[in-house]
mmCIF file of the N, C-alpha and C atoms, coordinates in Angstrom:
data_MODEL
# 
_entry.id   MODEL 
# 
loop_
_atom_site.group_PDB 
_atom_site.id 
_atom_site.type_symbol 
_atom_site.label_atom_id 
_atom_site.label_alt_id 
_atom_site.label_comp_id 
_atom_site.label_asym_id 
_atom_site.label_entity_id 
_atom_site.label_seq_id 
_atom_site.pdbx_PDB_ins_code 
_atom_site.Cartn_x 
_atom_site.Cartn_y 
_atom_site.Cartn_z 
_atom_site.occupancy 
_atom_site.B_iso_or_equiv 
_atom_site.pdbx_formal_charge 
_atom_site.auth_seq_id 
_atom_site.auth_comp_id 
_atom_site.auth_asym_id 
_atom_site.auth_atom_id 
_atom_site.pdbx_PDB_model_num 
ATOM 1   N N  . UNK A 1 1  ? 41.334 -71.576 158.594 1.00 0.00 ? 1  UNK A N  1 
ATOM 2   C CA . UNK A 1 1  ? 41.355 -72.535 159.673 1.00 0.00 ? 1  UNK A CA 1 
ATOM 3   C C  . UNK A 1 1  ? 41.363 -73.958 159.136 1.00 0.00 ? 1  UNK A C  1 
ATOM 4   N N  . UNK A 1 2  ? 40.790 -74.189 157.976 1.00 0.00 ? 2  UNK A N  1 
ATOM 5   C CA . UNK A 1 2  ? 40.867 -75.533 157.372 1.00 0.00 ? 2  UNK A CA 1 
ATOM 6   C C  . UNK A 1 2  ? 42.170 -76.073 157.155 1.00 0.00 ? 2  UNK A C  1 
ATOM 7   N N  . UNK A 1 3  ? 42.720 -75.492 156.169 1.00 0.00 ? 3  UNK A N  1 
ATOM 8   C CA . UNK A 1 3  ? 44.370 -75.380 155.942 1.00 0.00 ? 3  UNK A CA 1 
ATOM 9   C C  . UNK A 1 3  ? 44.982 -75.672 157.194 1.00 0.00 ? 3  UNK A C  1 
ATOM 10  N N  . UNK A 1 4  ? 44.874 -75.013 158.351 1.00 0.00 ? 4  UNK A N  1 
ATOM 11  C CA . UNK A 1 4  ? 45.258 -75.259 159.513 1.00 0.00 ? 4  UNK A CA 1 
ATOM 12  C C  . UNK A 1 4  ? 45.389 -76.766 160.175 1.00 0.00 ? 4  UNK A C  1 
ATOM 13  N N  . UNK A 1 5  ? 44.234 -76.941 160.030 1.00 0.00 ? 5  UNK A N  1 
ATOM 14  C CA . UNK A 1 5  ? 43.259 -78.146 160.728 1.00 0.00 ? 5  UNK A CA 1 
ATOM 15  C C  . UNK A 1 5  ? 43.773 -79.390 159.571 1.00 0.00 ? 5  UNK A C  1 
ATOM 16  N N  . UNK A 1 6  ? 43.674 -78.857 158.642 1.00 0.00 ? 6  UNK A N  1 
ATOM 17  C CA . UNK A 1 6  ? 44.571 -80.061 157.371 1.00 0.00 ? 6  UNK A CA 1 
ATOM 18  C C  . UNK A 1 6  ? 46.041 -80.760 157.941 1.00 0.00 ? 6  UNK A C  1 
ATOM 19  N N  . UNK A 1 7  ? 46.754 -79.690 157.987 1.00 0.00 ? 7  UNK A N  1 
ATOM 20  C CA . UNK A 1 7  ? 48.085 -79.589 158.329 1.00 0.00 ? 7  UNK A CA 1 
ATOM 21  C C  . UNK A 1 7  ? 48.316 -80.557 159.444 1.00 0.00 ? 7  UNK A C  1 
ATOM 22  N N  . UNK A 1 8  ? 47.659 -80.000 160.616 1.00 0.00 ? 8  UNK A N  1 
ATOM 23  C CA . UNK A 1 8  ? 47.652 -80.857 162.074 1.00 0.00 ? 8  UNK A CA 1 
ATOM 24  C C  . UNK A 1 8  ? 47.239 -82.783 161.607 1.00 0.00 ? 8  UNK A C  1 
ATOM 25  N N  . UNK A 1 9  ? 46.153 -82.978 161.262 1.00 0.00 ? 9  UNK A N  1 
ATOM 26  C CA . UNK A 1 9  ? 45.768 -83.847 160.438 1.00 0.00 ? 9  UNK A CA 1 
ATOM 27  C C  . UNK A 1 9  ? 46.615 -84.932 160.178 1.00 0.00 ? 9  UNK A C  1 
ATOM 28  N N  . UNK A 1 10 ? 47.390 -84.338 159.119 1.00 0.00 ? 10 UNK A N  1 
ATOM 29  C CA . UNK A 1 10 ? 48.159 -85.172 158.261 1.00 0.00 ? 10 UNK A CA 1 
ATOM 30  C C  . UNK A 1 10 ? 49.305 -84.954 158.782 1.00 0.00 ? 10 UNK A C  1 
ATOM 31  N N  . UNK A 1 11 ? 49.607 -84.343 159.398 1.00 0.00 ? 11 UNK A N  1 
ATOM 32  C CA . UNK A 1 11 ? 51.573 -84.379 160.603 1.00 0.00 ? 11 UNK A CA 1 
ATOM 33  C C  . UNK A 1 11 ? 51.101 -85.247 161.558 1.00 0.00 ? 11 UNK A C  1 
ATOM 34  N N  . UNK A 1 12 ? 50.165 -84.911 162.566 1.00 0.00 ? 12 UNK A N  1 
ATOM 35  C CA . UNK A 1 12 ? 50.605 -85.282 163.975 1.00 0.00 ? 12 UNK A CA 1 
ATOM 36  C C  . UNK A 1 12 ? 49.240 -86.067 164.595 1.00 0.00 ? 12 UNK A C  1 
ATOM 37  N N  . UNK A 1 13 ? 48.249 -85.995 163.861 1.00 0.00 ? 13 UNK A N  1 
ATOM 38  C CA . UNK A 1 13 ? 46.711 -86.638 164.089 1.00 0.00 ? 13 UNK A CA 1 
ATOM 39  C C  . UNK A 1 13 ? 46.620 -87.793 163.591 1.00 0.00 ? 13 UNK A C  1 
ATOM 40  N N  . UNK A 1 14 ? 46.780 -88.286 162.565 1.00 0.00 ? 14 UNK A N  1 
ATOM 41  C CA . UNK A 1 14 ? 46.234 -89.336 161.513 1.00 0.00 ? 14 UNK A CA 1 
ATOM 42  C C  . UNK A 1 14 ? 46.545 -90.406 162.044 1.00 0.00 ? 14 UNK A C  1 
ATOM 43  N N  . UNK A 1 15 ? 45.550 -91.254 161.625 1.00 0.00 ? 15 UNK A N  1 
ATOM 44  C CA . UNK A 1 15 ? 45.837 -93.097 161.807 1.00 0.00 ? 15 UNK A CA 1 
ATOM 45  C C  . UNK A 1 15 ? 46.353 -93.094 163.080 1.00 0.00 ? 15 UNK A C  1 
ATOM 46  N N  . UNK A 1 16 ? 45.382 -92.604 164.126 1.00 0.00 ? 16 UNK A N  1 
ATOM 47  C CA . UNK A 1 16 ? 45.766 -92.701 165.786 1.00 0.00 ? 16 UNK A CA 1 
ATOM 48  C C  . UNK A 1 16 ? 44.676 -93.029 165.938 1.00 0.00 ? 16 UNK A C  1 
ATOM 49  N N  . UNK A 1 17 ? 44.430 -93.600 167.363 1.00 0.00 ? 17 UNK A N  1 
ATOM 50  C CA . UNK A 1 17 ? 43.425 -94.038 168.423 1.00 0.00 ? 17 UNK A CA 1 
ATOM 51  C C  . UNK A 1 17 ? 43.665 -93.390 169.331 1.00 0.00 ? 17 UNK A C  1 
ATOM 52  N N  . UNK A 1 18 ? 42.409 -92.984 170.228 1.00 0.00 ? 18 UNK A N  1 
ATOM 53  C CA . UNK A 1 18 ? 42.438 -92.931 171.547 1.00 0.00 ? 18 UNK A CA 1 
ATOM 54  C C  . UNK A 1 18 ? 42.129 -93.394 172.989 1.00 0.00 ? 18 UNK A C  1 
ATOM 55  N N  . UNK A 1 19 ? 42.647 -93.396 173.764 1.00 0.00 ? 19 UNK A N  1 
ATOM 56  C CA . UNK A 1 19 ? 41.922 -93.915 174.866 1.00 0.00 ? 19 UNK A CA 1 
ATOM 57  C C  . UNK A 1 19 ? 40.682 -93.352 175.432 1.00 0.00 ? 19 UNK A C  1 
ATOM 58  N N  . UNK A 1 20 ? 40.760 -91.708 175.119 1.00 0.00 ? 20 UNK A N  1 
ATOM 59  C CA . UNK A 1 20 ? 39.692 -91.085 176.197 1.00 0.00 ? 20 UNK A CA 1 
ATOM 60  C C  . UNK A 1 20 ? 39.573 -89.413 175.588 1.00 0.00 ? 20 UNK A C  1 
ATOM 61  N N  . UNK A 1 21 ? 38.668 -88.815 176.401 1.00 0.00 ? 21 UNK A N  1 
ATOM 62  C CA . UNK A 1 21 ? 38.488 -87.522 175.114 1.00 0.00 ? 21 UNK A CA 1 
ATOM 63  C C  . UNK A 1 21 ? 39.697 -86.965 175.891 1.00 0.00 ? 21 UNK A C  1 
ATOM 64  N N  . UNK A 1 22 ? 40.621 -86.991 176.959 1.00 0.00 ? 22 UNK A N  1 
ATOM 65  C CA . UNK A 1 22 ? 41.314 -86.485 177.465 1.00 0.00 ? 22 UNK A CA 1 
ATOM 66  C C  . UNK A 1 22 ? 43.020 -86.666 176.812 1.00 0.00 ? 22 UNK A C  1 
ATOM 67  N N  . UNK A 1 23 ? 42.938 -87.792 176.334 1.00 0.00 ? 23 UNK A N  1 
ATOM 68  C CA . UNK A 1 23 ? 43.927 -88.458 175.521 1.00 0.00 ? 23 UNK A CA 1 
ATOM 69  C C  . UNK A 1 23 ? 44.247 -87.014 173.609 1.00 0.00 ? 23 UNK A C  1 
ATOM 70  N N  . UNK A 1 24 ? 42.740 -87.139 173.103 1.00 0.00 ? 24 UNK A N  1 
ATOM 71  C CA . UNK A 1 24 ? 42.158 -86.481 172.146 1.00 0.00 ? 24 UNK A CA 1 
ATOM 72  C C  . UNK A 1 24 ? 42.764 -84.887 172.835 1.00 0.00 ? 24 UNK A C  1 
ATOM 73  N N  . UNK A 1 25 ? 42.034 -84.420 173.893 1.00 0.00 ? 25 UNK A N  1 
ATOM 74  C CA . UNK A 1 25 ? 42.629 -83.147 174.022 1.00 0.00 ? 25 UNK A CA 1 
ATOM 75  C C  . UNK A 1 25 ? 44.144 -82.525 174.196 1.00 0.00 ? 25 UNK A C  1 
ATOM 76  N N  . UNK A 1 26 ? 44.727 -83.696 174.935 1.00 0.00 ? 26 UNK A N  1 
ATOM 77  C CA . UNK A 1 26 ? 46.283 -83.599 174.672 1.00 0.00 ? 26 UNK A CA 1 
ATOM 78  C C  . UNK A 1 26 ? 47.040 -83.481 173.171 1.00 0.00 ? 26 UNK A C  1 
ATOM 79  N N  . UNK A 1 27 ? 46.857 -84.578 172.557 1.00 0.00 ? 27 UNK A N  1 
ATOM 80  C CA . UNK A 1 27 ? 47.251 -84.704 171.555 1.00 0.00 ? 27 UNK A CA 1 
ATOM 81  C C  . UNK A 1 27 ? 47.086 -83.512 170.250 1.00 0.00 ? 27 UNK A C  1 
ATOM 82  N N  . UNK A 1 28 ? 46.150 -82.678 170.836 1.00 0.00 ? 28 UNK A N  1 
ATOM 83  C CA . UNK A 1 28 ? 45.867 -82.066 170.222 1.00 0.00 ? 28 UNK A CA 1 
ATOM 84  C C  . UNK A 1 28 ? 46.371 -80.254 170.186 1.00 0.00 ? 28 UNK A C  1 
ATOM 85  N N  . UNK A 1 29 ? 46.556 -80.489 171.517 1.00 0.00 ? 29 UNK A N  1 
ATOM 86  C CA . UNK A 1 29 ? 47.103 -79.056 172.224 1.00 0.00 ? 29 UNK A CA 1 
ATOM 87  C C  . UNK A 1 29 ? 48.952 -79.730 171.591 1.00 0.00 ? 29 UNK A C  1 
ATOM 88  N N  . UNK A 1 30 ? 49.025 -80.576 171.385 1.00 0.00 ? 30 UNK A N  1 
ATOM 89  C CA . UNK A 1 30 ? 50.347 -80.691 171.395 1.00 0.00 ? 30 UNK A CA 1 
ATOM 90  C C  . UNK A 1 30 ? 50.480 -80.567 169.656 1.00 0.00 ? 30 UNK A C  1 
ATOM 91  N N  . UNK A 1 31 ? 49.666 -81.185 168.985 1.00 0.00 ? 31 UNK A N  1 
ATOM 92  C CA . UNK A 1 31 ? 49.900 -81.053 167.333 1.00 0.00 ? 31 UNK A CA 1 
ATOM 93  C C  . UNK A 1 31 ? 49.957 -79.375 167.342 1.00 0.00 ? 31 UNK A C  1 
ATOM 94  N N  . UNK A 1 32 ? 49.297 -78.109 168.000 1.00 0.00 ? 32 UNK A N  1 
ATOM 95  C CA . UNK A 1 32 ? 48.922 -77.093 167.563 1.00 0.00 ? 32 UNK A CA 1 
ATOM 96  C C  . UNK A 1 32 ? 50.204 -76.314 168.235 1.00 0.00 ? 32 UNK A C  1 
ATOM 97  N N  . UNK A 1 33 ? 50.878 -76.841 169.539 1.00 0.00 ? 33 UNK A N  1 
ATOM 98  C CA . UNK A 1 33 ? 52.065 -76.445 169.835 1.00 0.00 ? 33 UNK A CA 1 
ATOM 99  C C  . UNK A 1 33 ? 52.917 -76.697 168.685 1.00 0.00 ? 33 UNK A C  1 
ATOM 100 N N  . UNK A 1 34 ? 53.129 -77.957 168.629 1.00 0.00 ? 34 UNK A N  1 
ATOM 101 C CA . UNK A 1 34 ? 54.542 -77.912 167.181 1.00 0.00 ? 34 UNK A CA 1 
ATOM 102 C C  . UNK A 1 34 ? 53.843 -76.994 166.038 1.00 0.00 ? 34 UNK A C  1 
ATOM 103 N N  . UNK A 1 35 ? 53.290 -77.034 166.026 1.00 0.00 ? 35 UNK A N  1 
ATOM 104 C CA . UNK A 1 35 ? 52.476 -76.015 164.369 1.00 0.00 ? 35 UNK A CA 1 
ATOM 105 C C  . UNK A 1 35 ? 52.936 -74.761 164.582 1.00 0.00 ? 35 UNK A C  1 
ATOM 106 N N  . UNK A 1 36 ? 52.604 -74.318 166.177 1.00 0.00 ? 36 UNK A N  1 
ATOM 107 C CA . UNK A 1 36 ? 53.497 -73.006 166.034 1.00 0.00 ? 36 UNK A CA 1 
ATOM 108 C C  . UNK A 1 36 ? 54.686 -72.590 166.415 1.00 0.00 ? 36 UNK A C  1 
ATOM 109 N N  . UNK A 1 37 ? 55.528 -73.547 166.793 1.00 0.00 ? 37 UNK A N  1 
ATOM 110 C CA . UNK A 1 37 ? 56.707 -73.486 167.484 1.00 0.00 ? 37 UNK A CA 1 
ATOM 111 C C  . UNK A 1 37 ? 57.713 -73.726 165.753 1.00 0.00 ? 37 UNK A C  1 
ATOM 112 N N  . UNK A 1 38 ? 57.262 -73.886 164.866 1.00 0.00 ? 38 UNK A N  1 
ATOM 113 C CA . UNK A 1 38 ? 57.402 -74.350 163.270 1.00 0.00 ? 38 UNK A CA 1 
ATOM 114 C C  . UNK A 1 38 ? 57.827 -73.038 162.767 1.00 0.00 ? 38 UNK A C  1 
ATOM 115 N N  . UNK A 1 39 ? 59.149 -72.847 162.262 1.00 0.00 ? 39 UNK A N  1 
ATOM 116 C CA . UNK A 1 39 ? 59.240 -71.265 161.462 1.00 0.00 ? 39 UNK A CA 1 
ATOM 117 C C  . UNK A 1 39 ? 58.435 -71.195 160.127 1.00 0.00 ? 39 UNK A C  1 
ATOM 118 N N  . UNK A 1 40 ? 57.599 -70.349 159.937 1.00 0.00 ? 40 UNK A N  1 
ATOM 119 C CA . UNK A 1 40 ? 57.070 -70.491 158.201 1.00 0.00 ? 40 UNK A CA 1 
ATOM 120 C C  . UNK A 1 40 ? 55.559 -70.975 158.203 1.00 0.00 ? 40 UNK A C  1 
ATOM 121 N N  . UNK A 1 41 ? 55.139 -71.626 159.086 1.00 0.00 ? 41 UNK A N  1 
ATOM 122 C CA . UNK A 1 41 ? 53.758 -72.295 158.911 1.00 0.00 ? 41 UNK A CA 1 
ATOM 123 C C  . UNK A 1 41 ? 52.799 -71.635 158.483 1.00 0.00 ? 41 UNK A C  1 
ATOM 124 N N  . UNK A 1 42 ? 52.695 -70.471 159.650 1.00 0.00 ? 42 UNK A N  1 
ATOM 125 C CA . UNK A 1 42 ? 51.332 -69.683 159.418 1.00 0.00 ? 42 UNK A CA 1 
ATOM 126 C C  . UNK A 1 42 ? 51.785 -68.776 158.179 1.00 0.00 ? 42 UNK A C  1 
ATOM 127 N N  . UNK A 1 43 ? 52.891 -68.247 157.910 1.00 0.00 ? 43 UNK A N  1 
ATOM 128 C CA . UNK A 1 43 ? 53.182 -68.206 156.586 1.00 0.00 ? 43 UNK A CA 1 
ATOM 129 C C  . UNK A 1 43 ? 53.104 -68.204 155.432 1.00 0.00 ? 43 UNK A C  1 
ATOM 130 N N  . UNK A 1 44 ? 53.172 -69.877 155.234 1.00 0.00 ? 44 UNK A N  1 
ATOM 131 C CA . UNK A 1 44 ? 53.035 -70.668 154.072 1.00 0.00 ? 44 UNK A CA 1 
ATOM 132 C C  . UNK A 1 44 ? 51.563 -70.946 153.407 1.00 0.00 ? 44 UNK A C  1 
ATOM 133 N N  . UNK A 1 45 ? 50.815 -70.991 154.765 1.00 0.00 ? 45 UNK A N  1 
ATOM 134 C CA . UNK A 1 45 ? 49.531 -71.375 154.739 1.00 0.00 ? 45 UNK A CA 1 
ATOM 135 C C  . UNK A 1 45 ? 48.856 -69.604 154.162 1.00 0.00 ? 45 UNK A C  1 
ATOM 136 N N  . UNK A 1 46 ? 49.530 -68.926 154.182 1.00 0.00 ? 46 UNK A N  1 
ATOM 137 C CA . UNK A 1 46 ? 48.732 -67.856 154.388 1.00 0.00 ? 46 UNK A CA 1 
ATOM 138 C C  . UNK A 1 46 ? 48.938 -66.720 153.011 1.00 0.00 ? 46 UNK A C  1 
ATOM 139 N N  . UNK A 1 47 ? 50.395 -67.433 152.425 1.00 0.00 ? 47 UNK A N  1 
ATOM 140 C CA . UNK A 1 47 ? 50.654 -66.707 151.279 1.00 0.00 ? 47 UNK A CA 1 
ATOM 141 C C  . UNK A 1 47 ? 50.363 -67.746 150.059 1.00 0.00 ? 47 UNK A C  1 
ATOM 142 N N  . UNK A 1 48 ? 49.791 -66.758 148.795 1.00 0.00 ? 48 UNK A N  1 
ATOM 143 C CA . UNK A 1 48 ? 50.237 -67.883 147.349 1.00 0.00 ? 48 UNK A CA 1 
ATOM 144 C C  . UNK A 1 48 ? 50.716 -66.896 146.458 1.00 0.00 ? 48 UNK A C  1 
ATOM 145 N N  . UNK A 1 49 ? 51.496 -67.981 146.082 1.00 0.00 ? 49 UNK A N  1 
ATOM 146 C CA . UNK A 1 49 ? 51.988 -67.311 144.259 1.00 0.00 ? 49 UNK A CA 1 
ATOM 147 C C  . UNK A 1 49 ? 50.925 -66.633 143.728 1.00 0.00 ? 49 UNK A C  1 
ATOM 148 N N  . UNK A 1 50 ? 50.302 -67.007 143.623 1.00 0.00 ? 50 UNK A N  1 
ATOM 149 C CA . UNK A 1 50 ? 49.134 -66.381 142.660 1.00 0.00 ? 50 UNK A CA 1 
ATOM 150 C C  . UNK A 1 50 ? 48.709 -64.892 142.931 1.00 0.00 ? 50 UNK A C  1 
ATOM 151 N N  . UNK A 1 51 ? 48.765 -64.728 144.427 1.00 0.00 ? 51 UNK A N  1 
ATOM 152 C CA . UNK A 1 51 ? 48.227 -63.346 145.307 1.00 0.00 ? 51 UNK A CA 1 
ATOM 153 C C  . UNK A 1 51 ? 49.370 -62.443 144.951 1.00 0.00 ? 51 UNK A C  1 
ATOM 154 N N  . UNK A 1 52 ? 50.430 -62.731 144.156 1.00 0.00 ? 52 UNK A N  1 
ATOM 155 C CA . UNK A 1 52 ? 51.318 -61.345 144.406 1.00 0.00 ? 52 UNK A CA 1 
ATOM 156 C C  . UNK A 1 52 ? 51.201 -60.396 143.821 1.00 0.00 ? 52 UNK A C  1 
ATOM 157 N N  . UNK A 1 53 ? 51.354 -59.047 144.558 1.00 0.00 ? 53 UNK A N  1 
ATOM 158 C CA . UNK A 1 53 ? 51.572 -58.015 143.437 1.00 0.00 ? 53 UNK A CA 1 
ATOM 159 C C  . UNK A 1 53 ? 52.644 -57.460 142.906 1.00 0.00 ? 53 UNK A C  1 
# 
């Protein structure tokens, strides 16, 4: 979930303000929409080189 929460972060969160926690909850339902509307994300986040067999 960190990885996750990273991702959102640094795409679609960062170096913003808000007006209101309602502002915050939008923005947020919307970073986690593009995250999964994204081919590969949960994916990428979820595989490493290192893990293969």
């Amino acid at each position: 979930m960190e990885q996750v929460w990273q991702k959102l972060k640094h795409s679609k969160l960062s170096n913003k303000t808000f007006k209101d926690y309602n502002e915050i909850l939008d923005c947020c339902a919307n970073a986690w929409n593009s995250f999964c509307d994204e081919d590969g994300n949960i994916k990428s986040l979820c595989s490493r080189a290192w893990a293969q067999l």
